[in-house]
C-alpha positions in Angstrom: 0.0 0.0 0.0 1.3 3.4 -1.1 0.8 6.3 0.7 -0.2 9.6 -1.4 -1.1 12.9 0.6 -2.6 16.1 -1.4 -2.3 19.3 0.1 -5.0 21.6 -1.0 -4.4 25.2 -1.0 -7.3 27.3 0.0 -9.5 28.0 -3.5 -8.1 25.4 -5.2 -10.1 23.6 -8.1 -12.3 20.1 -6.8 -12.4 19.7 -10.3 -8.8 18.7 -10.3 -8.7 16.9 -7.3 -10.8 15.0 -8.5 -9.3 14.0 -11.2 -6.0 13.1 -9.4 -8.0 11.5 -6.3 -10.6 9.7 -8.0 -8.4 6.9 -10.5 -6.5 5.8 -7.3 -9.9 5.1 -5.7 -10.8 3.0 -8.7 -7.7 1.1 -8.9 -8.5 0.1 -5.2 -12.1 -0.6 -5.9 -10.7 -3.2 -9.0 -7.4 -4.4 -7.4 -10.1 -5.5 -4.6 -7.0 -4.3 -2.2 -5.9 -1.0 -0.9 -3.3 0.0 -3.2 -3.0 3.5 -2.6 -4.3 5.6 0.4 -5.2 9.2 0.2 -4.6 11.6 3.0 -5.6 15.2 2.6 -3.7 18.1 4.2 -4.1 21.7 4.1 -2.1 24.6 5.7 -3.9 24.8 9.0 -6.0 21.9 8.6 -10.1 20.9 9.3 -12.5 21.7 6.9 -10.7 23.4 3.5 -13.1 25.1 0.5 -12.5 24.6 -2.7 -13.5 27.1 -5.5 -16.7 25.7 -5.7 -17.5 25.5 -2.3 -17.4 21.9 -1.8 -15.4 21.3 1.4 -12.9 18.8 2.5 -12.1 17.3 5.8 -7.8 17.4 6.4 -5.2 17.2 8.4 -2.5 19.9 9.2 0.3 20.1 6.9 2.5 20.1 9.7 1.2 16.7 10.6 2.2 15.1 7.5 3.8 11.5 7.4 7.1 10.7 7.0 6.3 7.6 5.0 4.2 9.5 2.4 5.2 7.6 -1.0 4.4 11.2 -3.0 2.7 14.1 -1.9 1.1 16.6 -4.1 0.2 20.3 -3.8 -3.1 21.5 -5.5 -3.8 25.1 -6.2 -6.3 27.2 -8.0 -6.9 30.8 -8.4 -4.8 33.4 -7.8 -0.7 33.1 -7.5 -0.1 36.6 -5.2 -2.3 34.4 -2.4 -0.1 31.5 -2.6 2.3 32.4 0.4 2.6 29.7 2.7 6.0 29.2 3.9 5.1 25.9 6.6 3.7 24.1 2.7 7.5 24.9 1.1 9.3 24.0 4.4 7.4 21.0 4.5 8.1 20.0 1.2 11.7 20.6 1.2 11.7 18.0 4.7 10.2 15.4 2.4 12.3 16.2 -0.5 15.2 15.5 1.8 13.3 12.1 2.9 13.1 11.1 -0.7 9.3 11.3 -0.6 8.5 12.4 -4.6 6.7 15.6 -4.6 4.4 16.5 -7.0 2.1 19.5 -8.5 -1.4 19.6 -10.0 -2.6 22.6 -11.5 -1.2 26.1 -10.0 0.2 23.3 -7.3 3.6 23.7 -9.7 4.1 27.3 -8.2 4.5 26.4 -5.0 7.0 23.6 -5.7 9.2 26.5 -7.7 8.4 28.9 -4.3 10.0 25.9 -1.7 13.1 25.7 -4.5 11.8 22.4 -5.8 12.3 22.6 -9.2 15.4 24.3 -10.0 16.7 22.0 -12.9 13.9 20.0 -13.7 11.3 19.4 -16.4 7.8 20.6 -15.3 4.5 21.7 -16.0 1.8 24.1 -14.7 -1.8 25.1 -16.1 -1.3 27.4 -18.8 -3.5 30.6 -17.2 -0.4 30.0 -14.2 2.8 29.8 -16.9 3.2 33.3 -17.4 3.1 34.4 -13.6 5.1 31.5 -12.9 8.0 33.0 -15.5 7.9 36.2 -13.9 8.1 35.0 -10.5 10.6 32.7 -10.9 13.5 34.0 -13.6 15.1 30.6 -15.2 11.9 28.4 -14.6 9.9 27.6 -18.0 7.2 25.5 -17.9 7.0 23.4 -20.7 4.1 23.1 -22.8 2.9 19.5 -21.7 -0.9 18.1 -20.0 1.7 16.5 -17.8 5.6 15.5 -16.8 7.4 13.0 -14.9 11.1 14.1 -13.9 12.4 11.7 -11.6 10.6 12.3 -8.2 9.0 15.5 -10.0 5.4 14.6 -11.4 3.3 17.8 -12.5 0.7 18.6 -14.7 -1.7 21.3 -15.5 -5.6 21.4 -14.3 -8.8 20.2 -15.3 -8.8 16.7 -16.3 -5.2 16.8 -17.4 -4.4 15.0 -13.7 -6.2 11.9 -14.9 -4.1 11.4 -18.0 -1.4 11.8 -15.4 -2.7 9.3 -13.2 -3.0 6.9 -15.5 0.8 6.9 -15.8 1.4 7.0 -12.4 -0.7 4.2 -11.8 0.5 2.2 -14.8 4.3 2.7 -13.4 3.2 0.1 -10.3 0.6 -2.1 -11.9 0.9 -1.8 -15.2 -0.3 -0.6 -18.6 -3.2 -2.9 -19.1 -4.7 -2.5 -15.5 -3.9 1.8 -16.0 -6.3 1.0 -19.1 -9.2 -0.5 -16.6 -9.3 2.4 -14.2 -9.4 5.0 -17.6 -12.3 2.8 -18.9 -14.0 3.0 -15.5 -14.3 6.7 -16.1 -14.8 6.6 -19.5 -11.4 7.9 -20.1 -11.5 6.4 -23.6 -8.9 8.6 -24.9 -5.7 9.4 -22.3 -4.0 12.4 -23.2 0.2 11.8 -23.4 2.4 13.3 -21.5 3.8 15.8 -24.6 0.0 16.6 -26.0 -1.0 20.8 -25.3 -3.1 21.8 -22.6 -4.8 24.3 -24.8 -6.4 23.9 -28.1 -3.7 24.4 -30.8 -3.0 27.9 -32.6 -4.8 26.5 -35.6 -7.7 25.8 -33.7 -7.5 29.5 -31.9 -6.9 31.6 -34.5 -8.9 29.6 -37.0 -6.3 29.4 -39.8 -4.0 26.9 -41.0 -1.5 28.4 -43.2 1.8 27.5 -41.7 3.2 30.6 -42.3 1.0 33.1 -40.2 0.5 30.3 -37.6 4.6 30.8 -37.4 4.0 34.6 -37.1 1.7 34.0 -34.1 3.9 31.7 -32.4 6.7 34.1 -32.2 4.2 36.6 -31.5 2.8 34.6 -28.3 6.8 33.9 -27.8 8.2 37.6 -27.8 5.8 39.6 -25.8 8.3 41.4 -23.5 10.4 42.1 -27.0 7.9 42.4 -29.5 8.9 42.2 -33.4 8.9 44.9 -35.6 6.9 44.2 -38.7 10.4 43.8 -40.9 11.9 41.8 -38.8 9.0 39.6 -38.1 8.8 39.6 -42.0 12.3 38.4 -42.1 11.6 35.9 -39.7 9.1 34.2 -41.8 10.8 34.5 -44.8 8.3 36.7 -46.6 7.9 40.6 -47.4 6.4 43.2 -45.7 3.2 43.3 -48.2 2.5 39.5 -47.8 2.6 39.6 -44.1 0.4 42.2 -44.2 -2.0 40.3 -46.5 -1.8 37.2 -44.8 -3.0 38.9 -41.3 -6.2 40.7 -43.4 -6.9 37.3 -45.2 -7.0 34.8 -42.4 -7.7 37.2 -39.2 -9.7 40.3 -40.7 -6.7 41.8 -38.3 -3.7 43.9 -39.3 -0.1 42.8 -37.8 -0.1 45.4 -34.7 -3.8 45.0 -33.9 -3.2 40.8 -33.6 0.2 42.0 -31.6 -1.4 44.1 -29.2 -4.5 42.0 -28.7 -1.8 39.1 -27.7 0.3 41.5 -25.3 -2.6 43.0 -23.6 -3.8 39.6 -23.4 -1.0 38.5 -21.6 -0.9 41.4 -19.0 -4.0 40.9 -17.7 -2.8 37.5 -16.6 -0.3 38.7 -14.6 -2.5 41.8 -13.8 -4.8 38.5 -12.2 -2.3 36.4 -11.1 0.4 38.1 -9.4 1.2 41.5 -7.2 3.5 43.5 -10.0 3.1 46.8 -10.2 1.2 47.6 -13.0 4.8 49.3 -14.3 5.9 46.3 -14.1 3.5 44.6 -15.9 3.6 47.1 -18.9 7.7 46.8 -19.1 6.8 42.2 -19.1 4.4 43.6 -21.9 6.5 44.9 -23.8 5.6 48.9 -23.1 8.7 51.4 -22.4 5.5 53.6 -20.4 3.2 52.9 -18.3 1.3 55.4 -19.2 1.3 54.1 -22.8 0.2 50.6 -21.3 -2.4 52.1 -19.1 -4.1 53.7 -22.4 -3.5 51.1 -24.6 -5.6 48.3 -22.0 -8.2 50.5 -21.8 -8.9 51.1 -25.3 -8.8 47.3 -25.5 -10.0 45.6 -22.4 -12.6 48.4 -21.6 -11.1 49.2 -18.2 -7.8 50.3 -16.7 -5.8 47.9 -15.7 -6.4 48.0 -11.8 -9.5 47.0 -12.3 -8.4 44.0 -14.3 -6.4 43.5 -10.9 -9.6 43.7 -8.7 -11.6 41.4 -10.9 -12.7 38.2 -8.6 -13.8 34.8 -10.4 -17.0 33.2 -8.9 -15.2 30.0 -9.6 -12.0 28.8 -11.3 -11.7 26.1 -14.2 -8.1 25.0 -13.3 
């Protein structure tokens, strides 16, 4: 019997608990043995809310057991409220034991806050990437539902932890019983490891011509330096005049319209997940003012930006 704890940060998302607590129940219920047991935690422990308002009965973090097999951390929300100093003291003690540690969702944060995952392969849930980059210089995410490093296991939100759990569970028991827990869910189709957590630019922007879909890439890629439009041209091997056809053919867009849009985009991110100062923000943007940024967000978004910053979610998705 393996011993797996989750600690759940305060807001974080039942929907990916459940989906990372839920196929080790199964694989007890069909092994017709206790395989894995699951012990919650939480900072101070009793009952913990998720984002939903479901609650769940745990134990203090401080209280967790030294012959936990992996322990995960699961976060939702917002990144700035993800200060908890006893969760990356603790997790360092069981990094130390050799316990693996593991993130689901923002959970991947807190592993880079405790100094977990200085050179390792990770993930996080794409709506967390960004503040995760800004926070911690040197750590990328990469671009994956889900990795296993060694005693690192991460993945991003949603129902990405089941795809992970399927590999975890098929490391001890096996491929074909991994397959009967998926198929008790209905899991008929289990992400890999390497697939996107998002749908891909094609599917976004609604185009497939390879070229402008390599435009957009870099685009996504170089918001802190943005291109030019020559030497974006240059990059995709095309003149200025295509480049500019290609945005009002496929997007109805021009070039710095489809630029802004993704750098405005990107700022209120951070604006929602982390404490920057909103100069800050603009210069991660790719603004030299903040009083440029300020007016360009509002002539897109519809509101200044500290209001972006003040904007709650009834609920989070990840």
């Amino acid at each position: 019997m393996q011993k797996i704890g989750f600690i759940l940060v305060p807001g974080f998302a039942l929907m990916s608990y459940a989906s990372a607590t839920e196929p080790l129940r199964a694989a007890n219920l069909l092994a017709g043995r206790e395989l894995y047991r699951i012990i919650a935690y939480s900072p101070d422990g009793g009952p913990i809310e998720a984002s939903s308002g479901a609650v769940i009965p745990t134990a203090p973090v401080a209280a967790t057991e030294k012959d936990l097999d992996t322990i995960f951390v699961c976060a939702g929300g917002d990144p700035s409220q993800w200060r908890h100093p006893r969760i990356w003291n603790r997790l360092r003690r069981h990094d130390r034991d050799g316990v693996r540690i593991g993130g689901i969702s923002g959970g991947p944060y807190l592993l880079a806050a405790a100094g977990l995952l200085g050179n390792r392969c990770f993930t996080i849930h794409w709506e967390h990437a960004s503040a995760l980059m800004e926070g911690f210089p040197g750590l990328v995410p990469e671009r994956a539902r889900y990795v296993m490093d060694g005693n690192r296991i991460t993945c991003g939100g949603g129902i990405a932890p089941m795809d992970m759990m399927n590999a975890f569970i098929a490391e001890r028991m096996g491929r074909d019983f991994a397959r009967r827990v998926s198929d008790w869910y209905l899991h008929t189709h289990v992400g890999g490891a390497s697939e996107s957590q998002r749908a891909s630019l094609s599917e976004k922007y609604r185009t497939h011509n390879a070229k402008l879909l390599g435009i957009l890439e870099k685009m996504e890629n170089t918001v802190e330096m943005p291109m030019d439009r020559a030497a974006m041209a240059r990059f995709a091997g095309i003149g200025e005049r295509h480049l500019n056809r290609l945005f009002a053919a496929h997007l109805g867009s021009t070039f710095t319209k489809t630029y802004l849009r993704i750098r405005i985009d990107f700022a209120a991110r951070l604006l929602r997940q982390s404490a920057m100062p909103v100069a800050e923000v603009a210069l991660a943007s790719g603004f030299s003012s903040p009083s440029h940024f300020s007016r360009t967000f509002l002539a897109l978004a519809g509101h200044p930006p500290r209001d972006e910053r003040r904007r709650q979610f009834s609920g989070t998705v990840d």
